[in-house]
N, C-alpha and C positions, 0 to 999 in steps of 0.2 A: 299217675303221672299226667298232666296237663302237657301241653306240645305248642309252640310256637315256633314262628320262621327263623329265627335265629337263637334259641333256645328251648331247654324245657326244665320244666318245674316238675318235682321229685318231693314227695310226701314220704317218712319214714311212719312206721308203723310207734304207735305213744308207748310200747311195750321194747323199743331199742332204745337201751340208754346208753349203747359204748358207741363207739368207731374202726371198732375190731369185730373181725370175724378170723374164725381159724378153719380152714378148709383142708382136710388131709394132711393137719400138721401143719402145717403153715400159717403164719399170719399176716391179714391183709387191712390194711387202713382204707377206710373207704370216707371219713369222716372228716377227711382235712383238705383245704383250700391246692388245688393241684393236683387231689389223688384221682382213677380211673372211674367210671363205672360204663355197663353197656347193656341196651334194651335190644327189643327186637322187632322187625316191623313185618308189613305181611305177608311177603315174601320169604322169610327164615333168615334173610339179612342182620347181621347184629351191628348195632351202629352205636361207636364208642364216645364215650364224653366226658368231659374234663370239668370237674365241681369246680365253678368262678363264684360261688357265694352260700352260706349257709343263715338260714333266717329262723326265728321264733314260730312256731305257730298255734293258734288255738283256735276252739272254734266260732269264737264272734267275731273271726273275720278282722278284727286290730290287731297289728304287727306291734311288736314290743309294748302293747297295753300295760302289762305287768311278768313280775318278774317269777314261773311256775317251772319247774324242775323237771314236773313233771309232762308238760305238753309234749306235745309233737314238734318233730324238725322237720324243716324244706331246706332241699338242697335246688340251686340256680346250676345247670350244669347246660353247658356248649357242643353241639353237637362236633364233634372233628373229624370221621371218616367211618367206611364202612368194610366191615369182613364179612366177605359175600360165604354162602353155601360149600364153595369148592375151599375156603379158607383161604384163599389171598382177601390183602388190605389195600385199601385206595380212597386217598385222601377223598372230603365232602361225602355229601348225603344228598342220594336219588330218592329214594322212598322213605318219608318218615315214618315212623311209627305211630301206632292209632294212641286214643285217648285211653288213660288208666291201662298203659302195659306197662307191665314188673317191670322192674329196675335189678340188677344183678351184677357180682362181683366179677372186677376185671382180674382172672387167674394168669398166672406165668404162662403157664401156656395158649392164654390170649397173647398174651404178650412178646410169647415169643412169635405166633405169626406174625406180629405188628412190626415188629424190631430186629428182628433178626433175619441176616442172610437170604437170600432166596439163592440155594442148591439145583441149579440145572439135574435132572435126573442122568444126564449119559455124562457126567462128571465121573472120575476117576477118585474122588479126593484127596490128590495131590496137590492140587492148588489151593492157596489160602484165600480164604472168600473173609474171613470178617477179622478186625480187630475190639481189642478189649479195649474200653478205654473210662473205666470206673463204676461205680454204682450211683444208683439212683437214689437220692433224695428224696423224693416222694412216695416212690413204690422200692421198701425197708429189704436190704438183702438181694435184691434183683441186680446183676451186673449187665451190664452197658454195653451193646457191641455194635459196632456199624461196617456195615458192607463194604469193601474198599473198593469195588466197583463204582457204585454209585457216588462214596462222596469225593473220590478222587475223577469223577466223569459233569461235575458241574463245580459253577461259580460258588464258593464257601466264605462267609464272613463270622470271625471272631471276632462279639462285643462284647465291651464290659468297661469298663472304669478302669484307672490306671494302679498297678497292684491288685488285680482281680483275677489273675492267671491268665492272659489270656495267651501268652508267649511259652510259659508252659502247657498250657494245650495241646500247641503246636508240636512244641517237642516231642510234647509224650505221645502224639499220631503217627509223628514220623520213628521214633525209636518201635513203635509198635511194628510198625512195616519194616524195616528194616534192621528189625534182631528175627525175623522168622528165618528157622532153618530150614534146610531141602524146598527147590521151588520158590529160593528168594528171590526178592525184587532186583534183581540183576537187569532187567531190559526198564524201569523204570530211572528218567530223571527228575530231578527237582532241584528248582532253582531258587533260593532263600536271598532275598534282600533284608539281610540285616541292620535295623538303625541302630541300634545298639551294643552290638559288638556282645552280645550276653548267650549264642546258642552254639559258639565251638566245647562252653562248659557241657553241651548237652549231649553232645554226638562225639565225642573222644574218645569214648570208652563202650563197650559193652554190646558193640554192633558187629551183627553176619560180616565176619573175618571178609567173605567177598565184597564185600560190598567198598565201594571206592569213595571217599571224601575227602572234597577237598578245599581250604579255606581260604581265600582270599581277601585278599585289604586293597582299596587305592592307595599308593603312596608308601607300599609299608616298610619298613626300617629292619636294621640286625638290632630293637627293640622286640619286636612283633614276632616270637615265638611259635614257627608252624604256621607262620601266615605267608603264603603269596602274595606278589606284587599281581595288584588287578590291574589291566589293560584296558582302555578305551578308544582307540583309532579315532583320532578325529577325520581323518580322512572318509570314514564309514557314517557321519553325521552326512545328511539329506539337509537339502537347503532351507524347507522347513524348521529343523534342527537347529541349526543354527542359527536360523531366527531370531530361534527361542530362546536361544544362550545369550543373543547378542542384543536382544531384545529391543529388533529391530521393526519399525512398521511395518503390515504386510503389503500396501500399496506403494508406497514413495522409496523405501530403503532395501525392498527387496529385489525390483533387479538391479544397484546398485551393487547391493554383494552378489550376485550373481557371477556378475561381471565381476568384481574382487577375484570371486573364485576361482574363474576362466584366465585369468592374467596372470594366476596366482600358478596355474597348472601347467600355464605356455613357461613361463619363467623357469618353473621344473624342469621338463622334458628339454627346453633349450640345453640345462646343462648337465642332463641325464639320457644322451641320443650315443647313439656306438658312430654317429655320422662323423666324420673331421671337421677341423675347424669349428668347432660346437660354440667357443667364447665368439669367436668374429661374426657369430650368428647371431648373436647375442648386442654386440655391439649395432650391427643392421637393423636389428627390430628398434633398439632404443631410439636410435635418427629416425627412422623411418614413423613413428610413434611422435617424436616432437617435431619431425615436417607437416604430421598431420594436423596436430596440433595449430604449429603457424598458419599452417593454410586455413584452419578456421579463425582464427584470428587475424588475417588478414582481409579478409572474408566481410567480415563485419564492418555497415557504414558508419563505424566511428572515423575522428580526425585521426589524421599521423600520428601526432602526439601521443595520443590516448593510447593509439595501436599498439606501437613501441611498445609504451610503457609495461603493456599487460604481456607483451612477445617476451619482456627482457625477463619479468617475472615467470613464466613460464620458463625458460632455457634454466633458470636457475634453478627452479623448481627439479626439472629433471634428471641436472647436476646434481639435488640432494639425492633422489630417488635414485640415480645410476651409484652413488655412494653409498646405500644402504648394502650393495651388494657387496659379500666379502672378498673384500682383494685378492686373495690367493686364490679365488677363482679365474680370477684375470691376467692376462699376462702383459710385459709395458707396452709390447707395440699395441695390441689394442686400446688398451690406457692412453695412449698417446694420442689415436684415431678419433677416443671419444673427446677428450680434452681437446681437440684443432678443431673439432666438429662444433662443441659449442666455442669455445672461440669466434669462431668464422659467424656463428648464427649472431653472437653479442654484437660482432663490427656490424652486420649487414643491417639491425635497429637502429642505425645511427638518426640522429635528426638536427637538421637543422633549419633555422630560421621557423618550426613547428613542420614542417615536412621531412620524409625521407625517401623523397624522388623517386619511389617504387625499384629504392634497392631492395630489399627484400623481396616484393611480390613479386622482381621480375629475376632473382635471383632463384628462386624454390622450386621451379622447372629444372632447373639445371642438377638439383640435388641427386636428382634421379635419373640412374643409368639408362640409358636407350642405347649400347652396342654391348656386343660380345664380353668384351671386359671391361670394367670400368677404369673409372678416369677420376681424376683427385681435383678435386677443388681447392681454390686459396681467393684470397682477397685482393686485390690492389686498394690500396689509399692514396695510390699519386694522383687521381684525377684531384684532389682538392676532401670536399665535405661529404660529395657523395660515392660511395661504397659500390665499387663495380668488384664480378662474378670475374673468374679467368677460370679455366681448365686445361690442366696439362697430360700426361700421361704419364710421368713421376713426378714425385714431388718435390718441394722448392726448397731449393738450397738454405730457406730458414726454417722450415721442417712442418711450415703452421697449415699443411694441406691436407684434408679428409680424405679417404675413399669414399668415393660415389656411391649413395642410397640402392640395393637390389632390391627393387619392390617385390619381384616374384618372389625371394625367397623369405620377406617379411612376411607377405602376404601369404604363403603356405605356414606358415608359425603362426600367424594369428586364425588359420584356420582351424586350428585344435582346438577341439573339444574335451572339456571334461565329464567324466561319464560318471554315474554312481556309482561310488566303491573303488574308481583309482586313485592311486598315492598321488600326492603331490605334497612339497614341503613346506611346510608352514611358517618356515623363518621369510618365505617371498609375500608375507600375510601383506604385512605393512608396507612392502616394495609397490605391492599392485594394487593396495587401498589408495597410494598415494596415487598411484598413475593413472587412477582410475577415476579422482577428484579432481587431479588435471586437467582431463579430459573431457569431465562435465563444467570445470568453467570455463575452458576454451568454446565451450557450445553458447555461453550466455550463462547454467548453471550459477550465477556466484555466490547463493544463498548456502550451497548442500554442503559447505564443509561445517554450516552451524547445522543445517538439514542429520548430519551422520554425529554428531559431537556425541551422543549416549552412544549409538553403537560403535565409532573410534576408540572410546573410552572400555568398554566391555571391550574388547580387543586386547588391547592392555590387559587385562584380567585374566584372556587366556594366555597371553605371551608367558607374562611375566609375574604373575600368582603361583606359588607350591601349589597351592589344591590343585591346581589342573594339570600337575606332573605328569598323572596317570595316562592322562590325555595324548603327551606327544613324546611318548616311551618309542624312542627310535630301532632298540635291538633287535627287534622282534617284527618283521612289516608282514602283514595279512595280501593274499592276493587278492582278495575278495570276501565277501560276510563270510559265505561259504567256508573259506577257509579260516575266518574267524571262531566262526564254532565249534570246526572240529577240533582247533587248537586249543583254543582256551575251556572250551565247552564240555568235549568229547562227542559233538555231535554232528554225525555222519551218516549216508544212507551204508557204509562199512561194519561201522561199530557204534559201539555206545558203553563209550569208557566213561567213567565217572556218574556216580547215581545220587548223589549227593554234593550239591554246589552251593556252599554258603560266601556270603560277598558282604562283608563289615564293613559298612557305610558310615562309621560311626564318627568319625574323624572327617566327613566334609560338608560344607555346606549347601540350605536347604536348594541353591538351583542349582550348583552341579549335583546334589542329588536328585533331584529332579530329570537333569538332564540324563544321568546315568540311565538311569535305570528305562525312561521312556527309550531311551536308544537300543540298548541291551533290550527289551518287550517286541521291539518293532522289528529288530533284525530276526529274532524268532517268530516273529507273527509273520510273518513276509516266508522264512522259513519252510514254514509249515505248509501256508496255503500253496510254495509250490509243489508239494506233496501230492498225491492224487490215489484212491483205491486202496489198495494194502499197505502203501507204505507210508499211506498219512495215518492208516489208525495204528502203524507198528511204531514203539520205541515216541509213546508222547511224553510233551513239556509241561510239568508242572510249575505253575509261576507261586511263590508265596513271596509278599509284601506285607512285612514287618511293620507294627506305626503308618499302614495304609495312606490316614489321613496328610501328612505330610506331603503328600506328592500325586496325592489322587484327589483336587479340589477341583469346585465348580465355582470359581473367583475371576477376578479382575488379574491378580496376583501370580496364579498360577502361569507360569513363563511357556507351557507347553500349549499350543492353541488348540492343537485336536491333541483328548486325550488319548490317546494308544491304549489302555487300559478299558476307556469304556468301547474303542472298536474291535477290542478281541472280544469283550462279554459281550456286545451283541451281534458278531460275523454267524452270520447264515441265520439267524431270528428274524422272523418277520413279526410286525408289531399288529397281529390282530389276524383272523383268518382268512386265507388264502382267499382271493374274490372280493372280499367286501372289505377291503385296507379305505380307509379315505385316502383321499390326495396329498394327508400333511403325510401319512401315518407310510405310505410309497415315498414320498419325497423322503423323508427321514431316510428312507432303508438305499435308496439309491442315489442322493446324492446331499446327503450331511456333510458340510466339512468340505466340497469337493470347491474348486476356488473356480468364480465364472458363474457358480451355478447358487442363483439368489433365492429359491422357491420356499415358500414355507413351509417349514419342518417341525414345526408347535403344535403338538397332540393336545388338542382341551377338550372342552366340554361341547363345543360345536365341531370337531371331529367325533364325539363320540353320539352325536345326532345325526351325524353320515350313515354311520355303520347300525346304527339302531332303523332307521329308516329302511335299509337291507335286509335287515330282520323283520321288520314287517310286512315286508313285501314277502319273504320269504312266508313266514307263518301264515300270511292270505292266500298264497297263489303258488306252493312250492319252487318258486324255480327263485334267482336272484337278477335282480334290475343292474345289468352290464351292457355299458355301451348306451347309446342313445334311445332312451324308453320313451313311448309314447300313451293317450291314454287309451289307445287302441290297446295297447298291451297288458292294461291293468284288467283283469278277467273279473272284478267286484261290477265295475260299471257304475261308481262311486263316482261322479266329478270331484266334489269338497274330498272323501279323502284322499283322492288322487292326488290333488293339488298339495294338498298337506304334504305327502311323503316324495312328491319332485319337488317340492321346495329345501327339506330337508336335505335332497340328495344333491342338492347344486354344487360345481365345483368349486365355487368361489365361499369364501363364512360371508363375506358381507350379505348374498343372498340367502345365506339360510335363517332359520329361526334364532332368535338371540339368546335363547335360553331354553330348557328343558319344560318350565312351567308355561310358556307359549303354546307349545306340543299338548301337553296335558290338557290345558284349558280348550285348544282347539279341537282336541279328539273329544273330550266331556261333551261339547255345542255338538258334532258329528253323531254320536252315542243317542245322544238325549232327542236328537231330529230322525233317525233313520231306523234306529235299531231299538226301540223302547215302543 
């Protein structure tokens, strides 16, 4: 055997003409593209490897010269790990093997150290440590088992072509775990996003009587046999979230809905408070909302004219908006208050000859209360064109008088806050989108209702689309994610009812499936990490994602801006080791994604001249270049290579080397002047 860094070369003896050997009855293929063999190095290490090619060989040294039957064979075979002395396996190769060492048959019971289970000795074995899950192909008769430790404890990817199995796979893992009797997967969940609606055939039948499943649909019908209606709160979307739905800018249109959603949440609790008088509070904010308005439009050094013009649009405007709300919420006197309120505000725009002799502006003080109780306003028009204020303490005998503006009590309404995770109703979506545009072009604003037109429009989508039924499923309201999970989930620091949770996604489209399922990832990720000690490693969440690709891209396209998918694979990994991270390679881990925060997060090849730099310093002088190094501190006494490896080490790429073959060329000139 010949030996190379990343392979070696295998001469058979010109007297083996098969690719079978039988060892104690057994037969082993050692001869085909795939099969095992394993040599040994100096230490008594056996270090296993996998034939990537088999070649002609003779001895003049010309590869396929001619065609002899009788030559010699070379197998190209790849080193892949090592089974030390005490018999554990561990992927790579520390110590190669010398030149011309035997080459030998990899037996089941290599393979079973390689492959199978690792058995704790103070095990009772009670617990089930490995599944079956077919035979091998390559090595004839051998069956197939994997530890359910390990591959249920990292990131798993099933590739393959479409019709390749790869959804049977799946199946057949999870049916493997969950038909084991005594000591079954009872404190185990698993959450299945199905795009295809094709795995209730698989798990209906045949599984640990304990074991709990359960199938869910968005949207689903007295068609959908054994299916659950699946839930999604929209109220439980994060602003983020709904960005992403609404596929709204994150600069210019996101605190826009922000405020949407604060408007959206005072409108709620206006008319879901145990306080009295709940509508007449309602009626207060809305004047108290379009005095504010006026005042900024009056505000403004345009003419009278112009003023007017945009006041009288606005009162009307607010008139639609106060009509969006549903009547039977309202009772007529307040209907009446609101209707004489704008009245009153329509007369007081009056203009004439191109002025409106500061009826308005000197009217809008008066709106608002300054005693104990208030006081009702009405118009007079006897003076002539211009529009005078009067206030009385009931109202006129023609009925057209307002109650007086309560700022205090508008102003504690518009001091609520919506928090993450409280209800509010979504039918006030469009009430406080409107009021909300209002209000930006009462500021000057008058571009942002073409500014919002894609995300008004996706609004509509959620309103009044079937697919997003699931969405704002009212029967059922969550107090919190918290209580999201353990309802729909079974997941509680209590119990952990249901072990099996499959969600047929098959019937909606790609962004609310998108949407779904990043929502549903993140309320679980969020979950978990507030977990801490025992109770984050008891009773964990398996995610499986069905057709991945669908909803896990790295596009333009992709509606979700941080994927939630790639911050669960990599929460708590650091990208490189501890000490010697570059600055992209820190940046990445602590603030990717975080909004504010611009630094660069692009691991390349001049990141990976940081950390190589680290390691040189390391291999020269054991310790690692942290903190501001000087070349006091380089122990060589080297100025040129010093220079070299603090150039490498800079925080900035622009001052480091441009390229790896820089480095090389400059250490070769270092090499060839110092150390030759």
């Amino acid at each position: 055997m010949s030996v190379e860094y990343d392979k070696f070369r295998v001469r058979l003896f010109a007297t083996t003409k098969h690719s079978t050997v039988s060892i104690n009855g057994q037969v082993y293929y050692f001869g085909n593209i795939g099969s095992y063999l394993k040599t040994s190095n100096a230490t008594g290490d056996q270090i296993l490897c996998e034939v990537s090619a088999i070649l002609d060989y003779n001895q003049e040294g010309k590869l396929f010269s001619s065609f002899n039957l009788d030559s010699s064979r070379e197998f190209i075979v790849k080193p892949i790990g090592t089974i030390t002395t005490s018999g554990k396996f561990a992927m790579g190769v520390g110590i190669f093997p010398s030149l011309y060492s035997d080459v030998e048959i990899v037996t089941f019971q290599d393979l079973q150290q390689i492959l199978s289970s690792q058995i704790e000795e103070d095990d009772d074995d009670k617990i089930h440590h490995s599944i079956d899950i077919g035979y091998s192909k390559s090595l004839i008769n051998y069956k197939i088992s994997l530890s359910i430790n390990r591959l249920f404890n990292i990131h798993t990817a099933v590739l393959g072509n479409s019709g390749s199995g790869k959804s049977n796979t799946i199946a057949r893992i999870l049916q493997e775990v969950f038909r084991k009797e005594n000591n079954h997967a009872y404190g185990s969940k698993v959450i299945l996003f199905d795009s295809n609606g094709e795995y209730p055939k698989a798990f209906n039948r045949e599984l640990n009587d304990d074991i709990h499943v359960i199938f869910y649909k968005p949207n689903a019908g007295d068609v959908d046999e054994g299916m659950v209606k699946f839930t999604l709160p929209y109220y439980l979307m994060n602003l983020d979230e709904w960005l992403a739905f609404l596929m709204a800018s994150e600069r210019t249109q996101k605190p826009f809905w922000d405020n949407v959603l604060q408007e959206c949440y005072k409108f709620y609790r206006m008319f879901n408070t145990k306080e009295e008088n709940v509508v007449k509070q309602f009626a207060n904010y809305i004047k108290w909302k379009t005095w504010k308005i006026l005042s900024e439009i009056i505000a403004k050094a345009d003419s009278d004219s112009s003023k007017m013009t945009i006041a009288k649009g606005a009162i009307q405007k607010m008139k639609d908006i106060y009509s969006l709300v549903p009547k039977h919420e309202v009772p007529d006197q307040v209907v009446d208050d609101l209707d004489n309120f704008f009245s009153v505000c329509i007369k007081l725009c009056v203009v004439y000859y191109g002025n409106n002799n500061n009826s308005l502006s000197e009217a809008l003080p008066k709106f608002i209360k300054d005693e104990e109780n208030a006081r009702y306003v009405s118009v007079d028009l006897k003076a002539g064109a211009n529009a005078h204020y009067v206030t009385s303490t009931h109202r006129d005998n023609n009925g057209e008088a307002f109650e007086q503006i309560d700022e205090g009590s508008a102003m504690k309404i518009d001091e609520e806050k919506l928090k993450s995770g409280d209800y509010f109703d979504y039918r006030f979506l469009k009430t406080a989108a409107e009021l909300v545009l209002l209000e930006e072009e009462a500021k000057g604003n008058l571009r942002v209702r073409e500014f919002t037109s894609t995300l008004m429009t996706r609004l509509d989508v959620f309103l009044y689309n079937a697919e997003c039924k699931f969405m704002k499923e009212t029967n059922c309201r969550y107090e919190n994610e918290d209580d999201y999970l353990a309802k729909v989930f079974g997941i509680s620091e209590e119990s952990n009812e249901t072990q099996l949770i499959c969600i047929d996604s098959s019937e909606v489209g790609t962004d609310v499936l998108e949407l779904m399922t990043s929502v549903v990832s993140r309320i679980l990720f969020d979950y978990r990490k507030k977990q801490k000690g025992e109770k984050r490693r008891k009773h964990p969440v398996h995610l499986i994602l069905d057709e991945a690709h669908r909803y896990i891209r790295k596009d333009t396209e992709y509606i979700m801006r941080e994927n939630i998918f790639e911050k669960i694979a990599r929460e708590g990994e650091l990208v490189g080791p501890r000490g010697w991270l570059s600055p992209e390679a820190m940046n990445k881990y602590l603030s990717e994604n975080v909004e504010g925060r611009n630094f660069d997060c692009n691991i390349d090849h001049q990141s990976d001249l940081f950390q190589l730099a680290k390691v040189f310093w390391y291999i020269l002088q054991g310790n690692a270049p942290i903190g501001c190094v000087k070349e006091s501190d380089f122990l060589l006494h080297n100025s040129s290579l010093y220079s070299l490896i603090k150039q490498m080490l800079n925080h900035s790429k622009k001052r480091r080397p441009a390229s790896v073959d820089i480095v090389i060329n400059d250490l070769q000139i270092i090499v060839n002047k110092y150390y030759k």
